[in-house]
LODRENSE-517242 format. One record per residue (C-alpha): residue in three letters; y, z, x. Coordinates in steps of 0.2 Angstrom, whole numbers, padded with zeros to 4 digits, always signed. Each point is the difference from the previous one (the first is absolute). Example, Ala and Ser with C-alpha at 12.3 -4.5 7.8 and 13.67 -1.06 7.14 Angstrom:
# LODRENSE-517242
Ala-0022+0039+0062 Ser+0017-0003+0006 
# end
This chain:
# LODRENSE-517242
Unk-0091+0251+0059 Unk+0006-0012+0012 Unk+0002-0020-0007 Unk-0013-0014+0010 Unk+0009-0012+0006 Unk-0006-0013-0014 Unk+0010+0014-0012 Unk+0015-0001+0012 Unk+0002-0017+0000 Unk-0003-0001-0020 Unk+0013+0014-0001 Unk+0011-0012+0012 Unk-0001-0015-0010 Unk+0004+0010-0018 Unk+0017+0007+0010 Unk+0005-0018+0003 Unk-0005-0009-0015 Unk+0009+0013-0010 Unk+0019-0005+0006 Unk-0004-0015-0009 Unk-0001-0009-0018 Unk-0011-0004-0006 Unk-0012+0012+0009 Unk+0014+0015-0004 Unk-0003-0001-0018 Unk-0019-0005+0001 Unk-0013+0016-0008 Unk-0010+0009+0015 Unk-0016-0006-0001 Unk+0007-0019+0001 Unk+0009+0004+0015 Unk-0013+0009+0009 Unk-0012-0014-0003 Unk+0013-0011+0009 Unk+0003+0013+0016 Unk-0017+0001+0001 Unk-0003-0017+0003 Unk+0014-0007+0008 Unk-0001-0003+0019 Unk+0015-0002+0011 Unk+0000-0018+0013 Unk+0012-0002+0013 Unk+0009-0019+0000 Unk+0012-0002+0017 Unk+0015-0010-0002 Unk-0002-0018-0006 Unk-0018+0001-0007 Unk-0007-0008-0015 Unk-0005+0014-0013 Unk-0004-0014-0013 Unk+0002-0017-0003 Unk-0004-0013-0014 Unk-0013-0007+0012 Unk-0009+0015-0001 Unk-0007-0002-0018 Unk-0002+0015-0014 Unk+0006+0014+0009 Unk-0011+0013+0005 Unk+0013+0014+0001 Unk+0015+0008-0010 Unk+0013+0004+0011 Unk+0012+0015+0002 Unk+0010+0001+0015 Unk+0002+0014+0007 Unk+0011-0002+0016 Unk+0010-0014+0004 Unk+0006-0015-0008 Unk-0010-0015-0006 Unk+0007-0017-0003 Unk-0005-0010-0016 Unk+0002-0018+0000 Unk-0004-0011-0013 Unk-0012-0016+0003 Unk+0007-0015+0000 Unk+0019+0005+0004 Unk+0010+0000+0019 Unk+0003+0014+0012 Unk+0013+0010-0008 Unk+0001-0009-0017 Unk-0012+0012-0011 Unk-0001+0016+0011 Unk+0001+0019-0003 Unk-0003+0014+0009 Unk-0013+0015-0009 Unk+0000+0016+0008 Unk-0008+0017-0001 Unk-0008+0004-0018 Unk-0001-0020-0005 Unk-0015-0007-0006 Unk-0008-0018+0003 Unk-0006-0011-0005 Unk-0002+0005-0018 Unk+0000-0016-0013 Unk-0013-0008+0013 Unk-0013+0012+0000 Unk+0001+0006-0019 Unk-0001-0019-0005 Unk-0017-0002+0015 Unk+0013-0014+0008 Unk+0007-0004+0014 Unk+0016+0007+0007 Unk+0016-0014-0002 Unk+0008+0013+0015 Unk-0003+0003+0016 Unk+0004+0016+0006 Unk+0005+0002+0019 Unk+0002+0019+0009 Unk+0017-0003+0006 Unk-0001+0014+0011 Unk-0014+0014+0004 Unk-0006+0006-0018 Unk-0013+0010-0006 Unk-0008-0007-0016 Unk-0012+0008-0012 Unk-0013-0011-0008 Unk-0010+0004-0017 Unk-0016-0011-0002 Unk+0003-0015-0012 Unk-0015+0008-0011 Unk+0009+0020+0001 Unk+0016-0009-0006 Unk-0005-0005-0015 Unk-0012+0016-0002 Unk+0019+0009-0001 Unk+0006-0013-0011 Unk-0012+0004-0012 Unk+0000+0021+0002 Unk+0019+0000+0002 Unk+0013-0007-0016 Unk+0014+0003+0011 Unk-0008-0009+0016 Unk-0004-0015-0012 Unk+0016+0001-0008 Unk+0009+0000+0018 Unk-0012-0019+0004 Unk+0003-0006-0016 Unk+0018+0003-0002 Unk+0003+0004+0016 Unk+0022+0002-0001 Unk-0003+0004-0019 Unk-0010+0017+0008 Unk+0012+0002+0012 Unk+0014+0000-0013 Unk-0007+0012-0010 Unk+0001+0013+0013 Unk+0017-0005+0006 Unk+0009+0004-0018 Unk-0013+0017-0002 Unk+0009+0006+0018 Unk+0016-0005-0007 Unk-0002+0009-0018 Unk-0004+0013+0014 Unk+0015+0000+0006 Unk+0010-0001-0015 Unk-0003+0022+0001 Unk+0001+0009-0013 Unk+0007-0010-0013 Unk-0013-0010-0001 Unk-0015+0014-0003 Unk+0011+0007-0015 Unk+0000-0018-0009 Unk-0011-0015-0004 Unk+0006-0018+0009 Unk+0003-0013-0007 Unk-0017-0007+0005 Unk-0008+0011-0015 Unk-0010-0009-0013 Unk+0007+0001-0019 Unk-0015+0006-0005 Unk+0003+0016+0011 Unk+0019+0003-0009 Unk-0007+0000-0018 Unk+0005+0016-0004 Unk-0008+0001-0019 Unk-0010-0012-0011 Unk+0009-0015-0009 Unk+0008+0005-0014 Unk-0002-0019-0010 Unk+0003-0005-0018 Unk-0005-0014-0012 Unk+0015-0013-0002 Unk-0001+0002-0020 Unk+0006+0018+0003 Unk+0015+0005-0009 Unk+0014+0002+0012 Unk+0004+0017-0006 Unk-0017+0007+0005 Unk-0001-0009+0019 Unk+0019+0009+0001 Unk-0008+0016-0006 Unk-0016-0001+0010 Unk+0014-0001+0017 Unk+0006+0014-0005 Unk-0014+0012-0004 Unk-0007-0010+0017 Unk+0014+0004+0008 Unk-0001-0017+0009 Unk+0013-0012+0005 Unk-0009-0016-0007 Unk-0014-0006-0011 Unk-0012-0014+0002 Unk-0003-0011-0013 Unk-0021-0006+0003 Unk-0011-0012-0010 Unk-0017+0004-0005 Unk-0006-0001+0018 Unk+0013+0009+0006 Unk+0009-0014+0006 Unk+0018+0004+0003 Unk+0011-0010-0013 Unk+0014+0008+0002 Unk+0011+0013+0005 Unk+0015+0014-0007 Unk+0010+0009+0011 Unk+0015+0017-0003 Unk+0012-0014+0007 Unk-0006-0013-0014 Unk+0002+0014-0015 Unk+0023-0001+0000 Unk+0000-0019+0001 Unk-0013-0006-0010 Unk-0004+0014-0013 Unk+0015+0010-0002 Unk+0015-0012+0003 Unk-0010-0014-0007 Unk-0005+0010-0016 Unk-0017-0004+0001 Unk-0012+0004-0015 Unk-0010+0013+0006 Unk-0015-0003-0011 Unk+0000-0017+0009 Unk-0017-0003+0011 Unk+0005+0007+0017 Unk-0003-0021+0007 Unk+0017-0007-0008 Unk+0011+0013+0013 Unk-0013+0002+0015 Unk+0002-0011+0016 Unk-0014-0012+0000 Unk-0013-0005+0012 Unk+0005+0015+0014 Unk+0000-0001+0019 Unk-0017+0006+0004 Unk-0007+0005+0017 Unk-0020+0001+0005 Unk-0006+0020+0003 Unk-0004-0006+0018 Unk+0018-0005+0002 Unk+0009+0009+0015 Unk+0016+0011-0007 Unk+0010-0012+0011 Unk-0006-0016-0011 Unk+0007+0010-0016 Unk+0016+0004+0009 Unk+0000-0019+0005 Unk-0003-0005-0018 Unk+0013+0010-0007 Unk+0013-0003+0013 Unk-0001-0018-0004 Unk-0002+0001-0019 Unk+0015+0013-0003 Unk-0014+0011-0010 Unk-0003+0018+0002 Unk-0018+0002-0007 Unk-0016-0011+0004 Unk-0017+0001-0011 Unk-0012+0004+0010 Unk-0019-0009-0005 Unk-0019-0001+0009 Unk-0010-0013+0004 Unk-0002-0007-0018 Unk+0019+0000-0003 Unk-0003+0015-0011 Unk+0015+0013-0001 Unk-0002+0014+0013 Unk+0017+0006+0001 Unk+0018+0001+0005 Unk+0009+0003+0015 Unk+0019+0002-0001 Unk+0012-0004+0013 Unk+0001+0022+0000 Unk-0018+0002+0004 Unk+0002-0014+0016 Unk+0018+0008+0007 Unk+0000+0017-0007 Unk-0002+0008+0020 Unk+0012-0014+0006 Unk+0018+0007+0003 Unk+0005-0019-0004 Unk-0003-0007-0017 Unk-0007-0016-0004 Unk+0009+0003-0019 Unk+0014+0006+0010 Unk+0001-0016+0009 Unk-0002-0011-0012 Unk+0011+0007-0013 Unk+0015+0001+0012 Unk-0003-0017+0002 Unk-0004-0009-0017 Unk+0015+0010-0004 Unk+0011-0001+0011 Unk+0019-0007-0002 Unk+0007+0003+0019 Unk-0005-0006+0016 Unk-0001+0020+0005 Unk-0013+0004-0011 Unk-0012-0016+0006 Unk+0005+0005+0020 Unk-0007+0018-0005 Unk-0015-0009-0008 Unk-0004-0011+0017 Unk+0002+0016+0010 Unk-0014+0010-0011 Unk-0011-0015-0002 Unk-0001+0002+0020 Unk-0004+0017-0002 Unk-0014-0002-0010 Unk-0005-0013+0009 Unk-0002+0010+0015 Unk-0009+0014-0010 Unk-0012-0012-0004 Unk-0001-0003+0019 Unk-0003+0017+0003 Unk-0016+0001-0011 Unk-0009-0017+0006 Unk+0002-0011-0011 Unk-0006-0019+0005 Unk+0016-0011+0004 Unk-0005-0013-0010 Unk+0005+0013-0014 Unk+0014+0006+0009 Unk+0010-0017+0000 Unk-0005-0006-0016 Unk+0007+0018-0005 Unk+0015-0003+0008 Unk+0000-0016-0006 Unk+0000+0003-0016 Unk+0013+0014+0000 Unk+0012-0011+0010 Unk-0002-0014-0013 Unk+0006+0013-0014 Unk+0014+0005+0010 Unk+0005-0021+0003 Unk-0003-0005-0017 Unk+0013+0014-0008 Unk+0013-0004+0017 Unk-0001-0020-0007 Unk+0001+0006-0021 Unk+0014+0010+0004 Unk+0010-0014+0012 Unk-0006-0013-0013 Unk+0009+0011-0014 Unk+0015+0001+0012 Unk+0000-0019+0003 Unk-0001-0005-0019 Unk-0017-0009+0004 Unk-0010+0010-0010 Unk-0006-0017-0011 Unk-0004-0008+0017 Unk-0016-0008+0005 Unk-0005+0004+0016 Unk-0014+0007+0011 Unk+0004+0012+0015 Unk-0012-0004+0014 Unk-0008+0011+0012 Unk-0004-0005+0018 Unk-0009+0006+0017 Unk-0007+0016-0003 Unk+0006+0007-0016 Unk-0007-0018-0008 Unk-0015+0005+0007 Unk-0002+0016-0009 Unk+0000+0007+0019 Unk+0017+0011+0002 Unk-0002+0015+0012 Unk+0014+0012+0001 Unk+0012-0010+0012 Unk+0004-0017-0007 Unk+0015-0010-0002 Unk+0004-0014-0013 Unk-0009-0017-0004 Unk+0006-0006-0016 Unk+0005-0018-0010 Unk+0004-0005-0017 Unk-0007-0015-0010 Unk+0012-0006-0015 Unk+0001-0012-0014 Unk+0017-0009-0006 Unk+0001+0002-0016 Unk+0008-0018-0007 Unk+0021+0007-0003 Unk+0000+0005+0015 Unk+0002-0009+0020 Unk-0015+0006+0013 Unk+0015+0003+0012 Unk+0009+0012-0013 Unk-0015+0010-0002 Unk-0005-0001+0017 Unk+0016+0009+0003 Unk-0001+0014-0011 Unk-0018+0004+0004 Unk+0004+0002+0018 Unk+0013+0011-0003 Unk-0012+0010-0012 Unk-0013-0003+0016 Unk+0012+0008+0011 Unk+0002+0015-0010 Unk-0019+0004-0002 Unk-0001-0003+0018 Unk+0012+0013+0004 Unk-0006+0013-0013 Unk-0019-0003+0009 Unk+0009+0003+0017 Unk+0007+0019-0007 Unk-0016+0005-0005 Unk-0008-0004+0016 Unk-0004-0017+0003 Unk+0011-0008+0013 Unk+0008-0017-0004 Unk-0014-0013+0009 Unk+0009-0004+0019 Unk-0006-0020-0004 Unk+0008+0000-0017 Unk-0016+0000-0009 Unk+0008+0004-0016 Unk+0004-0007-0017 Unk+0018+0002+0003 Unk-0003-0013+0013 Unk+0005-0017-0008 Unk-0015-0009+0010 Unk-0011+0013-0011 Unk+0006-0004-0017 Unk-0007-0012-0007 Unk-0009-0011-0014 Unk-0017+0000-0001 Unk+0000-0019+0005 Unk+0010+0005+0015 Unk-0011+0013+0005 Unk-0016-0014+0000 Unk+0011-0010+0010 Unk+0005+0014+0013 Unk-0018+0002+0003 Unk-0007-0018-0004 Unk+0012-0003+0018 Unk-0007+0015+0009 Unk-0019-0007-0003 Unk+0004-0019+0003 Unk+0013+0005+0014 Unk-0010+0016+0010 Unk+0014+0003+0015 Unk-0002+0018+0006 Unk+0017+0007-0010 Unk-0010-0009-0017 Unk-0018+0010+0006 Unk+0011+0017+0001 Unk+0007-0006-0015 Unk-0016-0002-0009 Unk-0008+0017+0007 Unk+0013+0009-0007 Unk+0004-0010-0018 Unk-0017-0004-0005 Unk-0003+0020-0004 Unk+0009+0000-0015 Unk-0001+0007-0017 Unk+0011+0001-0015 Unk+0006+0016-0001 Unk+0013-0001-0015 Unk+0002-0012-0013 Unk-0011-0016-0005 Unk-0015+0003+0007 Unk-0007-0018-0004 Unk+0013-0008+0012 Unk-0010+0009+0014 Unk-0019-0003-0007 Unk+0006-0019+0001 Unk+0009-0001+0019 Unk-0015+0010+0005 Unk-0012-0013-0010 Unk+0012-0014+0008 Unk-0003+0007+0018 Unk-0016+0003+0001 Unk-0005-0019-0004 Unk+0012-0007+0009 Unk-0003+0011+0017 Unk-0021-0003-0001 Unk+0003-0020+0002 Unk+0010+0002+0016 Unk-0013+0007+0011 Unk+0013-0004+0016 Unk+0012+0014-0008 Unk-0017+0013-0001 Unk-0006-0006+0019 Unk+0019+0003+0008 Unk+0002+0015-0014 Unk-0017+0007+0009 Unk+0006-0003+0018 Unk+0017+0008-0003 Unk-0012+0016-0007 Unk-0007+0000+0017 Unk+0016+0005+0010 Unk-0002+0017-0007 Unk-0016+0008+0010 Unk-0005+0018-0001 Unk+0005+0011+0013 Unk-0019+0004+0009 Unk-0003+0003+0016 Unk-0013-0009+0012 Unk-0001+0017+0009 Unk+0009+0012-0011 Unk+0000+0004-0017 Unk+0018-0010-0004 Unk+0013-0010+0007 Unk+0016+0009-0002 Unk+0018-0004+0000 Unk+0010+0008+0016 Unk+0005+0015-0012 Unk-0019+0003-0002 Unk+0001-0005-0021 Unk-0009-0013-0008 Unk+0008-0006-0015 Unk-0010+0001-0016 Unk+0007-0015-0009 Unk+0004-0014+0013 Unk-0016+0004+0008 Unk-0012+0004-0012 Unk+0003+0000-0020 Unk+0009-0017+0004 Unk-0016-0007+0005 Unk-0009+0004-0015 Unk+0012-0005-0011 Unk+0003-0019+0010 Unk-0017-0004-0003 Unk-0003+0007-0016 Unk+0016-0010-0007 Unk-0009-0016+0010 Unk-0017+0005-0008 Unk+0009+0001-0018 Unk+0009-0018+0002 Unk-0014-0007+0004 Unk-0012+0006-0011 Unk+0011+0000-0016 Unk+0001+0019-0003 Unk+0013+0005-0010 Unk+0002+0018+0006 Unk+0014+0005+0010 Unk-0006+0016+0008 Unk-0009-0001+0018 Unk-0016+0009-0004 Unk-0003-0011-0017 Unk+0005-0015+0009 Unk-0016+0003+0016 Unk-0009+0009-0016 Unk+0000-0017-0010 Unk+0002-0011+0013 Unk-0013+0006+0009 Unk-0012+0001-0014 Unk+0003-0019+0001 Unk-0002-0006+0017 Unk-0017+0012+0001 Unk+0006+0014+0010 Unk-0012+0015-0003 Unk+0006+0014-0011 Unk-0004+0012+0015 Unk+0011-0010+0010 Unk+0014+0000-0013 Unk-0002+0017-0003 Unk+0003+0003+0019 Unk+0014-0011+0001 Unk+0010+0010-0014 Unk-0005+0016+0007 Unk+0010-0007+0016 Unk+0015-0006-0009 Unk+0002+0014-0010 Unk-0002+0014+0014 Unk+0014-0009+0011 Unk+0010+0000-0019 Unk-0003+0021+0000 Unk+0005+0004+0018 Unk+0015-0011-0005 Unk+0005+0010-0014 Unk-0005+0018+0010 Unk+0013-0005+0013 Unk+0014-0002-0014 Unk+0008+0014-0005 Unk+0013+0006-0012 Unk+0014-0001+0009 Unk-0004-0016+0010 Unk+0013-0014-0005 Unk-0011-0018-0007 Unk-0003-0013+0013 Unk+0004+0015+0014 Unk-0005-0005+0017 Unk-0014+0008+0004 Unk-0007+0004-0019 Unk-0016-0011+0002 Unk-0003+0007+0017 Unk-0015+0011+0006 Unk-0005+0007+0018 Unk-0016-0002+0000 Unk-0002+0017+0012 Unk+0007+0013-0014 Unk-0013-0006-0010 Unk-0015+0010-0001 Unk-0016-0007+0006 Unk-0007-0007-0015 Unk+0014-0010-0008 Unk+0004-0008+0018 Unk-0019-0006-0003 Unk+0003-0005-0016 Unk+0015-0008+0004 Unk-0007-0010+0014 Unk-0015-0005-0013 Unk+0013-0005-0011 Unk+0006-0014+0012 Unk-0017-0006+0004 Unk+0001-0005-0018 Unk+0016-0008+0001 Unk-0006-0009+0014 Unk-0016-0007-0008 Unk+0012-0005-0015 Unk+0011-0010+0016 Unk-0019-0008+0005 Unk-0004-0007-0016 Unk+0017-0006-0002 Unk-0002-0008+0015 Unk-0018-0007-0001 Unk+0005-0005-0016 Unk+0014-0012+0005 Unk-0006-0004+0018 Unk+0013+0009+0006 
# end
C-alpha cells in the first residue's frame, strides 16, 4: 500500500533525525512522536529566528539546512558568536527552564529549521530518558555517545574484555572469604590455602574491613620474622586496607593502587561492609601490559634502562585505556600517578648517588604534571625547595643539589620527558631555593605583575610536592593563597592576560583554523579552562591544584549552577581526550603538532562536541570578564 503524504513526510523526518544524537540513540516511539509533530519553516538569509525580545519561547529548534548564528545578549558583533548547523538544536536551557532565550539566533544564510511545540518538547522530555538526558546534560549526552563509537572502534579487542569503566561489583569473582582478627594465624594461612586465594580479609563484627594478609606478606613477616603462629592473625596483617566502593569504576582501583604501590583493594557496599577483593590480576589480566609489571620494574629498579622501559609501557597502557573510553580526567591522573612512581625512584636513586640520602628537601612539581593533568606528550617543570642544615653554608648546598638537580633532570629526559626549552627545572639555580626564597620569588610577581611575572605565575603557581617534605608545599600553597586574594590588581591583570587565548569559533563556520587547517588543543582550548580555573582557585582560596577541582570548588563558591559546572568539565575534559587520542606511541613529548586536531577528519559528532566544548570555554572567558570588568 502506497504511504499518504502525511506518512511520507513522517518517514522523511525519522531519516534526518536519525543521522543525529541524541535523536540516533532515542527508543521508536519517542522519535516518532517527535517526526510527527515537527514542521519544517523556511528563514532567508539574515532573519531573526529568536531573540531574547521575544519572551518564552514557543518552539524547539533543529536545523535542518543551513547555518544559524547564535549570539549572546549583551555582548558585540563577533565577540560571542558561533555558527550551528544541520542536526543542532536551539534554544534548549530557555525553554526547559519556561525562560527567556539569553541568544539570539540569526539564519546566516537560507536554512531550513524544524520547530517542536514548547508544550511537545517537554511531552518528549518526559517519555524520552535519553531526550531529557541530552537537555539536561546536554555535552554529558553527547559524550556518552562519543566514547561508545570509540569502544566501537576499538574492534575486537574490546568485545572479548571488560573496560576499564566496569564497576567492582561486576569483577567479584567469588564471595569474600573474611576472618575474625583473634584467629590464630596458623588457621587464616591454612584457610588461604584450602581457599586457594591470594589474601585474606580481616573483618570486625560488621564486617568491617580491619585488616588485611597477603602471599607476599607471609616470607617477610611470618616466616623470616618467625612469627608465632598461634598468635591472633592481627599482630602480622596490614591494618586499616585501601578500600574502594562496589560502584567504583576498574579505573579508580587501577588509580588507587598505582598510586599506593598495593596490589589488592578491599572492596565494600554502601555501609562500608566487606563485599570483596579485586586484585591488580582481576583489573589487568586481558592487558598485554601489566600494571604489577610496571610498577615492580620501577620500585625495583637500579638502572636508568629499566625506568626508560617502565615510561615506555606506562604509555602503552595509557593508550589501552584510550582505546576502551575511559574519561580523561582518569586518564591523566593515571598517568600522573605512574609518572610520579617513575620520578620518585629517578630522585632516590640520584639522591643515593649524590650522598644526600639524609637531606631535607621537597621536589616540586609544576604546569601540568603539578596539576595532576599529564597527557602523553609533556616535557619537564620541576624545582626544588631545601633547608640548610646549621654545619653547612646555603651556597655549599646549593651546589651539590644542583648537581644532584641536573642529574635527575637528565635521567627524566631518557625516559621521555625533554629537558624544559625555558629551563623550568630544578637544576636551574633560579629554581632551587629555600622556602623563604620561594615566598619571595612569588611575593614579587604579585606586588610587581609585569607580563614575564603573569607567565611566571601561570606556570608556577600549579605546583605540588612530589617528593620529599610535603609540609614545605602545604605551607607555600597556604602562604600564596592569602597573600594572592588581597591583591585584587594581580587577579583583574591575571583575568585580562586569561583573555588573549580565545577559542577558535567561527561567526560563519564551525572553527577558526590555523593556515594548515589544525586547531591546537592546548593553546586554544585546554589553556582556557585551566587560566581561569587557576584565577578562580586564587581567588577563592581553593587549595586543589587540578582544573576541574579548582571550577568544581571554586565554582561551588562564587554560585555557578552544578549543571553549569558539570558542562564546563565535560568541555575541558573532551578537549583533554582528543588531545590524548592524537598522541601516539611513537610521538616524541612536546612534538609539534601532538596537541593538534583537523577538525574535518573528525567524525560528525565529536566535531559537535568539540565546538560545544569551546562554547564552554568561552562562557568561563565571560564570567571572567564580567567578573573583572574586563
Amino acid at each position: 500500500m502506497e504511504e499518504t503524504a502525511p506518512q511520507l513526510l513522517v518517514s522523511a523526518n525519522l531519516d534526518f533525525l536519525r543521522r543525529f544524537a541524541p535523536f540516533d540513540a532515542m527508543q521508536a516511539d519517542a522519535l516518532t512522536f517527535l517526526s510527527e509533530r515537527i514542521e519544517l519553516a523556511h528563514y532567508p538569509a539574515g532573519a531573526e529566528i529568536l531573540t531574547p525580545g521575544m519572551g518564552v519561547p514557543r518552539f524547539f529548534h533543529i536545523i535542518e539546512r543551513g547555518s544559524v548564528q547564535a549570539r549572546q545578549e549583551g555582548t558585540a558583533p563577533g565577540e560571542a558568536e558561533i555558527a550551528l548547523g544541520p542536526g543542532e538544536c536551539f534554544p534548549i536551557g530557555a525553554i526547559a527552564a519556561d525562560r527567556a532565550s539569553t541568544n539570539t539566533y540569526t539564519a546566516i544564510e537560507d536554512s531550513y529549521v524544524y520547530a517542536l511545540p514548547a508544550r511537545d518538547f517537554l511531552a518528549l522530555m518526559r517519555m524520552s530518558p535519553e531526550f531529557h538526558l541530552f537537555c539536561t546534560r546536554h555535552i554529558a549526552s553527547l559524550l556518552g555517545q562519543s566514547r561508545a563509537q570509540l569502544q566501537a572502534s576499538f574492534g575486537q579487542r574490546a568485545s572479548e574484555q571488560r573496560t576499564m569503566t566496569t564497576p567492582l561489583a561486576q569483577l567479584l569473582a567469588h564471595e569474600l572469604v573474611s576472618v575474625a582478627p583473634d584467629t590464630p594465624t596458623r588457621d587464616v594461612l591454612q584457610r588461604m590455602n584450602d581457599e586457594r586465594v591470594g589474601c585474606m580479609v580481616v573483618v570486625g563484627p560488621q564486617r568491617e574491613p580491619l585488616g588485611i594478609l597477603t602471599q607476599s606478606d607471609v616470607i617477610p613477616r611470618i616466616v623470616l620474622a618467625g612469627a608465632d603462629l598461634a598468635a591472633p592473625v592481627d599482630t602480622v596483617m596490614t591494618p586499616d586496607p585501601k578500600t574502594a566502593s562496589s560502584s567504583a569504576s576498574a579505573y579508580d582501583a587501577a588509580l588507587t593502587m598505582a598510586t599506593h604501590g598495593i596490589q589488592h583493594l578491599v572492596v565494600t557496599d554502601s555501609r562500608g561492609h566487606a563485599q570483596g577483593v579485586v586484585s591488580e590480576r582481576d583489573l589487568f589480566s586481558l592487558q598485554r601490559t601489566s600494571l604489577r609489571q610496571i610498577r615492580a620494574s620501577i620500585d625495583g629498579a637500579r638502572e636508568i634502562d629499566t625506568l626508560e622501559r617502565a615510561a615506555r609501557d606506562i604509555r602503552q597502557l595509557a593508550l589501552n585505556l584510550v582505546a576502551q573510553g575511559v574519561a580523561a580526567e582518569q586518564l591523566t591522573q593515571f598517568i600522573s600517578a605512574l609518572n610520579d612512581a617513575l620520578t620518585r625512584r629517578i630522585i632516590e636513586l640520584g639522591l643515593e648517588r649524590h650522598g644526600l640520602e639524609d637531606l631535607d628537601y621537597a621536589w616540586l612539581a609544576f604546569g601540568s604534571e603539578g596539576r595532576h593533568e599529564q597527557t602523553l606528550s609533556t616535557d619537564q617543570d620541576n624545582g626544588l625547595i631545601f633547608a640548610t642544615p646549621q654545619r653547612e653554608a646555603p651556597d655549599a648546598l646549593r651546589k651539590r643539589l644542583l648537581a644532584f638537580a641536573r642529574d635527575v633532570n637528565e635521567q627524566l629526559a631518557r625516559c621521555g620527558f625533554p629537558l624544559c626549552t625555558g629551563n623550568i627545572m630544578a637544576s636551574n639555580p633560579e629554581l632551587c631555593l629555600t622556602l623563604d626564597e620561594w615566598k619571595q620569588r612569588f611575593a614579587k610577581w604579585i606586588r610587581e605583575p609585569q607580563p614575564q611575572a603573569l607567565l611566571n605565575a601561570s606556570i608556577f603557581f600549579d605546583f605540588r610536592v612530589l617528593a620529599g617534605q610535603a609540609a614545605w608545599g602545604e605551607e607555600l600553597r597556604d602562604w600564596l593563597d592569602a597573600t594572592a586574594r588581597k591583591n585584587l590588581t594581580f587577579l583583574r591583570l591575571m583575568a585580562e592576560n586569561a583573555l588573549k587565548a580565545t577559542p577558535p569559533l567561527g561567526r560563519f563556520r564551525d572553527f577558526t583554523l590555523a593556515s594548515d587547517g589544525t586547531i591546537d588543543l592546548k593553546k586554544s582550548g585546554a589553556r582556557i579552562f585551566v587560566d581561569a580555573a587557576r584565577i578562580l582557585a586564587l581567588r577563592c582560596g581553593v587549595r586543589a591544584s587540578s582544573t576541574a577541582e579548582r571550577l568544581r570548588q571554586a565554582g561551588a563558591q562564587i554560585g555557578m549552577r552544578a549543571e553549569e559546572i558539570a558542562a564546563m568539565l565535560d568541555g575541558f575534559h573532551f578537549i583533554q581526550l582528543l588531545r590524548l587520542r592524537s598522541q601516539h606511541l611513537e610521538t616524541e613529548h612536546d612534538a609539534p603538532g601532538d596537541n593538534c586536531v583537523r577538525p574535518d577528519q573528525l567524525n560528525e559528532l565529536d566535531r559537535r562536541i568539540l565546538k560545544e566544548a569551546f562554547r564552554q570555554a568561552r562562557k568561563l572567558q565571560l564570567r571572567l570578564k564580567l567578573d573583572y570588568q574586563l
